[in-house]
N, CA, C and O atoms as a DFTB+ gen file, in Angstrom:
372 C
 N C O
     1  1      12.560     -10.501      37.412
     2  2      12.216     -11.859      37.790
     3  2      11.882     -11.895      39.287
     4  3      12.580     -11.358      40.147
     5  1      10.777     -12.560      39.514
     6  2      10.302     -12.664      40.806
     7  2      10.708     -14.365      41.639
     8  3      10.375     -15.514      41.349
     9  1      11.626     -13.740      42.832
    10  2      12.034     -15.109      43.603
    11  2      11.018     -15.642      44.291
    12  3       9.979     -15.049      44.579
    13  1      11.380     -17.108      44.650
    14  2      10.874     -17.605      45.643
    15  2       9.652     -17.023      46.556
    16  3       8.421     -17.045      46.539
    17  1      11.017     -16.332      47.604
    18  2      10.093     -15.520      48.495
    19  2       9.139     -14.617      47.972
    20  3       7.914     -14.500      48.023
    21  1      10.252     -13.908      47.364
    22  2       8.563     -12.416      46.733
    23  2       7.267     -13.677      45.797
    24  3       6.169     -13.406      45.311
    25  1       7.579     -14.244      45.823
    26  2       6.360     -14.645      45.371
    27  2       5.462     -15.489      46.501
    28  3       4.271     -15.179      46.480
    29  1       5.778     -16.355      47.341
    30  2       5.267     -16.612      48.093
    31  2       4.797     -15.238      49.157
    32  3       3.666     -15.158      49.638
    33  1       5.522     -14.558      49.321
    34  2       4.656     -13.127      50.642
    35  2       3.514     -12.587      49.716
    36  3       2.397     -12.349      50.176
    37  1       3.874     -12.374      48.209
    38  2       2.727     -11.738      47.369
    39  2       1.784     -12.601      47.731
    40  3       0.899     -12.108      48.429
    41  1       1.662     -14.056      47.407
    42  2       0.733     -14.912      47.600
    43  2      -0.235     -15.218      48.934
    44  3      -1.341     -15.741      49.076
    45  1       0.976     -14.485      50.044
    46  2       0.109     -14.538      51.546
    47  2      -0.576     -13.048      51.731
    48  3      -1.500     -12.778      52.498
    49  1      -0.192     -12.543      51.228
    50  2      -1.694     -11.062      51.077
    51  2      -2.337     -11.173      50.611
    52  3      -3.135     -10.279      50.895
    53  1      -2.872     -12.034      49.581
    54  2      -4.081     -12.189      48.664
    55  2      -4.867     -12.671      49.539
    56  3      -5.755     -13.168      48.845
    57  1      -5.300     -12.971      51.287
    58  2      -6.010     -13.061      51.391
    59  2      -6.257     -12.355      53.163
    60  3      -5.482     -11.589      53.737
    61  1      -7.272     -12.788      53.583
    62  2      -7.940     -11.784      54.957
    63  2      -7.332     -11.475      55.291
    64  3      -6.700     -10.431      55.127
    65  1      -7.176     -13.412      56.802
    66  2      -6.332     -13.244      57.980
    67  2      -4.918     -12.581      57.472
    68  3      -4.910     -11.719      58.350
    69  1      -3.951     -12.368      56.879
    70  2      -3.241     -11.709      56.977
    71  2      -2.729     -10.331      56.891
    72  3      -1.983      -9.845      57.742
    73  1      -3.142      -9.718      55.852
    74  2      -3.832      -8.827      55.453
    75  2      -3.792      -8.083      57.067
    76  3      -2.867      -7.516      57.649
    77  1      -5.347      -8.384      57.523
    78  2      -5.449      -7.890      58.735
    79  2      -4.750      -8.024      59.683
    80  3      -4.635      -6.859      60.063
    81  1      -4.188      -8.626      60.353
    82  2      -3.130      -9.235      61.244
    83  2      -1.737      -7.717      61.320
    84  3      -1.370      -7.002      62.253
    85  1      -1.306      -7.792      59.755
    86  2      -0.472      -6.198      59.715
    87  2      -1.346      -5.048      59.971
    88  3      -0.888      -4.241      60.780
    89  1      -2.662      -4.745      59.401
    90  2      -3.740      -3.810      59.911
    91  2      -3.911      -3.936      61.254
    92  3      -4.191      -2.837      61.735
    93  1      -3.868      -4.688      61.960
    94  2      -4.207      -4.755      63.448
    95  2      -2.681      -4.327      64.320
    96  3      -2.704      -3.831      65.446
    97  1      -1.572      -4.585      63.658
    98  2      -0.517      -4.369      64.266
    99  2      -0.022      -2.986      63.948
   100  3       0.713      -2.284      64.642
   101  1      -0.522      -2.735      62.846
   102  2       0.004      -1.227      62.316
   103  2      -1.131      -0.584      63.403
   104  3      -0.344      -0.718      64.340
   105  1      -1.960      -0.177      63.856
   106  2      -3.468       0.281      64.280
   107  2      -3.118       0.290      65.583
   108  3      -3.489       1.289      66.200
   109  1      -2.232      -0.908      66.472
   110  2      -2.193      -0.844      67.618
   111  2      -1.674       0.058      68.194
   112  3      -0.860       0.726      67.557
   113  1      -2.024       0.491      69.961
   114  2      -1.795       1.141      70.639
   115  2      -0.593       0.407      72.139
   116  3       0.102       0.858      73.050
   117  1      -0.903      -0.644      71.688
   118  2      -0.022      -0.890      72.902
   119  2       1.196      -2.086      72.534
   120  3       1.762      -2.012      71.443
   121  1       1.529      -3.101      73.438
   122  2       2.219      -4.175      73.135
   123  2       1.275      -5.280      72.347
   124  3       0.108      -5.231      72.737
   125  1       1.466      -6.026      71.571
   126  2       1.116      -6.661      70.792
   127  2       2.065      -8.062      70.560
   128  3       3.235      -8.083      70.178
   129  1       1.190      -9.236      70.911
   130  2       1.906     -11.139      71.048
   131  2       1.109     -11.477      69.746
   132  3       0.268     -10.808      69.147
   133  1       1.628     -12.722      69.487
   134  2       0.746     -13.463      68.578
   135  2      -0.448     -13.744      68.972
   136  3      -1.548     -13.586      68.442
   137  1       0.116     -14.481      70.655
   138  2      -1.868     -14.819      71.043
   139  2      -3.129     -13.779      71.144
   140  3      -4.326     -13.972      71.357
   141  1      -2.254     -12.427      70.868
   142  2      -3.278     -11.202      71.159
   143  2      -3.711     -11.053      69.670
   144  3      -4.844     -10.589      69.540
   145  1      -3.193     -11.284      68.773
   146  2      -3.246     -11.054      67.616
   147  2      -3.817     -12.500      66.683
   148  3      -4.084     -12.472      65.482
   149  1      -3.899     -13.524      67.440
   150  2      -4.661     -14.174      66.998
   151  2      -6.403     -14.662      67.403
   152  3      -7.141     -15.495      66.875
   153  1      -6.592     -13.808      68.461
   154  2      -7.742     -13.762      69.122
   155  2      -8.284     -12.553      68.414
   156  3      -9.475     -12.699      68.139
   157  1      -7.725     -11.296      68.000
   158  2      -8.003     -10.015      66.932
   159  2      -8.479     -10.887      65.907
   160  3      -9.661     -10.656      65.650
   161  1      -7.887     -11.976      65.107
   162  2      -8.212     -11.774      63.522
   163  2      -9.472     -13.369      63.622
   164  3      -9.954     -13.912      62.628
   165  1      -9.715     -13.762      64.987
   166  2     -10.215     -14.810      65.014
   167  2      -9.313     -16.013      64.342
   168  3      -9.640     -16.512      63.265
   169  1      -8.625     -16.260      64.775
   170  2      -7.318     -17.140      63.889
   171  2      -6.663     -18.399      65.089
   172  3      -6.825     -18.239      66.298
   173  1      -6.218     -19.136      64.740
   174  2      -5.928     -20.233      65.643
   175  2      -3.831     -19.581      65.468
   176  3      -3.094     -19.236      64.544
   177  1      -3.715     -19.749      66.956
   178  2      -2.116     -19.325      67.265
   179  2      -1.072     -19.765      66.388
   180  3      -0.250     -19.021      65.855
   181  1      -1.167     -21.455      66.218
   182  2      -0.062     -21.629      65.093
   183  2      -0.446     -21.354      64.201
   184  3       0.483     -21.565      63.422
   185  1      -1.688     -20.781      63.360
   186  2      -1.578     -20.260      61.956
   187  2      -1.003     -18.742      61.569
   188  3      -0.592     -18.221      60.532
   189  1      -1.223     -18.222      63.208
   190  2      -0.380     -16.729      63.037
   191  2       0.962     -16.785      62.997
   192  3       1.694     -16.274      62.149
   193  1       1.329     -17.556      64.137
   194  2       2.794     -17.525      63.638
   195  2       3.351     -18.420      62.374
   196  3       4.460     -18.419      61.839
   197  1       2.325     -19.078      62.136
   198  2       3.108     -19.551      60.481
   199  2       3.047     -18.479      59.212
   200  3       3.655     -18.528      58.143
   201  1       2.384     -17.788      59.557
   202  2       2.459     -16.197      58.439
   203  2       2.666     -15.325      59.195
   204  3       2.427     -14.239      58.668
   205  1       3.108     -15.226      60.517
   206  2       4.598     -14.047      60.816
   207  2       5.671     -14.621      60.339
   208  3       6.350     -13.888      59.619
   209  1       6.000     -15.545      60.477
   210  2       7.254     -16.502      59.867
   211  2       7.827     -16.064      58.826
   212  3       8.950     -15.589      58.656
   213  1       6.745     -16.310      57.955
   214  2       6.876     -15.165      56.608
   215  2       6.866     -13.822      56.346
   216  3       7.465     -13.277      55.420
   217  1       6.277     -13.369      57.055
   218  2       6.076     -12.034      56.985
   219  2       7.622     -11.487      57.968
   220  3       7.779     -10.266      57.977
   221  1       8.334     -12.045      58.483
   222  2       9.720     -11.781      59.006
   223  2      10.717     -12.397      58.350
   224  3      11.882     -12.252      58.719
   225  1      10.412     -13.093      57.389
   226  2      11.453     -13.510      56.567
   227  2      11.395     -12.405      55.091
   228  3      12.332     -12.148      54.336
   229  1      10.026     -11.918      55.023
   230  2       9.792     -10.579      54.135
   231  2      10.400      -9.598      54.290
   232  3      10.674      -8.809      53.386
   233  1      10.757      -9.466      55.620
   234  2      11.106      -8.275      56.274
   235  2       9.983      -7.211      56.578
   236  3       9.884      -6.094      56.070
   237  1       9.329      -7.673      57.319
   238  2       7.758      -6.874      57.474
   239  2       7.391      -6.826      59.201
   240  3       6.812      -5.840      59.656
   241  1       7.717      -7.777      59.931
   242  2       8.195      -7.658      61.133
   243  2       9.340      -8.563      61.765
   244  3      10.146      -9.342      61.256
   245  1       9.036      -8.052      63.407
   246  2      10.187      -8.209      63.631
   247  2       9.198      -8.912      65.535
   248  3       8.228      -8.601      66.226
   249  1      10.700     -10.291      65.519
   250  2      10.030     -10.761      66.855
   251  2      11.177     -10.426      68.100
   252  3      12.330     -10.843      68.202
   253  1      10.452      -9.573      68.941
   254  2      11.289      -8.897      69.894
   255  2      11.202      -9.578      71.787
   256  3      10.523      -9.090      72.691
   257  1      11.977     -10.599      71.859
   258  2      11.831     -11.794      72.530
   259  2      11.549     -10.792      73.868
   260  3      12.369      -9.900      73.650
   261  1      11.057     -10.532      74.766
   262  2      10.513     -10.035      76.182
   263  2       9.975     -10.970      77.377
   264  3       8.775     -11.050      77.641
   265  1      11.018     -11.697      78.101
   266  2      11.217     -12.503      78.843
   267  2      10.462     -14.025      77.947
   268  3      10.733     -13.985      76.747
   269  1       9.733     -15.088      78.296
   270  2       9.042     -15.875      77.611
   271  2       8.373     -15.285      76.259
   272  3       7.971     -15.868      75.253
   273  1       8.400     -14.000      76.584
   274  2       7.056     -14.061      75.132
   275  2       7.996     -13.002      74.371
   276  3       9.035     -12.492      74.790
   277  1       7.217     -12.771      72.889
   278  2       7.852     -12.171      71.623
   279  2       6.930     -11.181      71.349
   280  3       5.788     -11.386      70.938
   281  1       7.317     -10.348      71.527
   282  2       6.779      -8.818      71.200
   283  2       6.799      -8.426      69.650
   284  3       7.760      -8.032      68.988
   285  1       5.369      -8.660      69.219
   286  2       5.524      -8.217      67.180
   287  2       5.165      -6.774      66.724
   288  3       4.085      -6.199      66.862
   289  1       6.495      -6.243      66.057
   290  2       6.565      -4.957      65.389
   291  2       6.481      -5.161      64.752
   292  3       6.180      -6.281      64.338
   293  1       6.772      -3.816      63.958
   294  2       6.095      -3.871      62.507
   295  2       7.714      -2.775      62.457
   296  3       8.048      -1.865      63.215
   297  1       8.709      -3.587      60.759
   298  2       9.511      -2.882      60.312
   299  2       8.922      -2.227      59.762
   300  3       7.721      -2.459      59.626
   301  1       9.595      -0.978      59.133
   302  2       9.685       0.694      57.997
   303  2       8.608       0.025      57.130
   304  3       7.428       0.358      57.019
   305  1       9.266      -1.001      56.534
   306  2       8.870      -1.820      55.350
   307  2       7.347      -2.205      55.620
   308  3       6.380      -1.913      54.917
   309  1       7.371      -3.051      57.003
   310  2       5.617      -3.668      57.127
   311  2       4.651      -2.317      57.435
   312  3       3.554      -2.326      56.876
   313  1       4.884      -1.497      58.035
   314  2       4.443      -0.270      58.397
   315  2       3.852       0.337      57.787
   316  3       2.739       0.805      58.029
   317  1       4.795       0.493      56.450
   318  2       4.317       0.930      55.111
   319  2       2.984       0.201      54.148
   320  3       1.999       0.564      53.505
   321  1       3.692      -1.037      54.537
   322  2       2.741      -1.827      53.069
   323  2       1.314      -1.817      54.446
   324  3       0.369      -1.072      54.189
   325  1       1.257      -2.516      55.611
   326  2       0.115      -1.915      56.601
   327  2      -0.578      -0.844      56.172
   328  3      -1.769      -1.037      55.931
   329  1      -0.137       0.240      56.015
   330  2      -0.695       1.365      55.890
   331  2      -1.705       1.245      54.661
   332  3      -2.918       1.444      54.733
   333  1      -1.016       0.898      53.565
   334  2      -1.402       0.926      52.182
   335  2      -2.845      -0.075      52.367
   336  3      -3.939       0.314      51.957
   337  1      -2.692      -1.092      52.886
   338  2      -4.036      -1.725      52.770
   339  2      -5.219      -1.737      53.569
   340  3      -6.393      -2.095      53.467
   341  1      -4.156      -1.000      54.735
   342  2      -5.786      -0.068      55.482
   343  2      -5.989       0.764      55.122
   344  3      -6.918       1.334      55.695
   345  1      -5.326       1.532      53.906
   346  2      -6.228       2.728      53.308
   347  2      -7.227       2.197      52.094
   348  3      -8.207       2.774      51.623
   349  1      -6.740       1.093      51.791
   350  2      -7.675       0.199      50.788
   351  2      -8.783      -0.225      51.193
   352  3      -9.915      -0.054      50.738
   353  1      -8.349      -0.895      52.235
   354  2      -9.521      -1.325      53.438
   355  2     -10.937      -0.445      53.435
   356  3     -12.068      -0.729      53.041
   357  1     -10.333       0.830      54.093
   358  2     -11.418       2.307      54.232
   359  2     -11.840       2.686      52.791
   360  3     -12.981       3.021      52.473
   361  1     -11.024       2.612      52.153
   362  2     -11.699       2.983      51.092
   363  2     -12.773       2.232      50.448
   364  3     -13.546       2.803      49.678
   365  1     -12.877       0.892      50.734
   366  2     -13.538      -0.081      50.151
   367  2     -14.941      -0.161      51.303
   368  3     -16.025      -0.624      50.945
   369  1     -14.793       0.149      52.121
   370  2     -15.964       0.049      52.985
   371  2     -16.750       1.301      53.185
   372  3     -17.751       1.294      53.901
């Protein structure tokens, strides 16, 4: 049986901006904010953090507070499923 949550995070990958957003964070090279990451996926700021929200209540990242601002990782878990759909990604293009 599928809860709540797992069904709502399934439901927030079915589409781009998010999707990419973990591709862009898995991919990165350096420190990584929401506002950096919402200027990446072309996305307006509160819509990123309303699907990190989720995506940290998934357990997929993690917000790592660094004086005013929040530094976004990527847990074992987001890292992984990241991976998986940028290899989908490449493969599809």
């Amino acid at each position: 049986m599928i809860t709540i949550l797992e069904s709502e995070i399934f439901n927030v990958f079915f589409r781009e901006k998010p999707a990419m957003m973990l591709v862009h964070l898995y991919n990165s090279k350096g420190e990584i904010y929401a506002s950096n990451l919402a200027k990446m996926i072309d996305c307006t700021y509160s819509h990123v953090v309303k699907i990190l929200q989720h995506m940290e209540k998934a357990g997929l990242v993690n917000f790592d507070k660094k004086g005013r601002l929040k530094l976004l990782t990527l847990t074992k878990k987001g890292a992984e499923v990241a991976s998986r759909i940028d290899a989908v990604r490449n493969l599809l293009s």
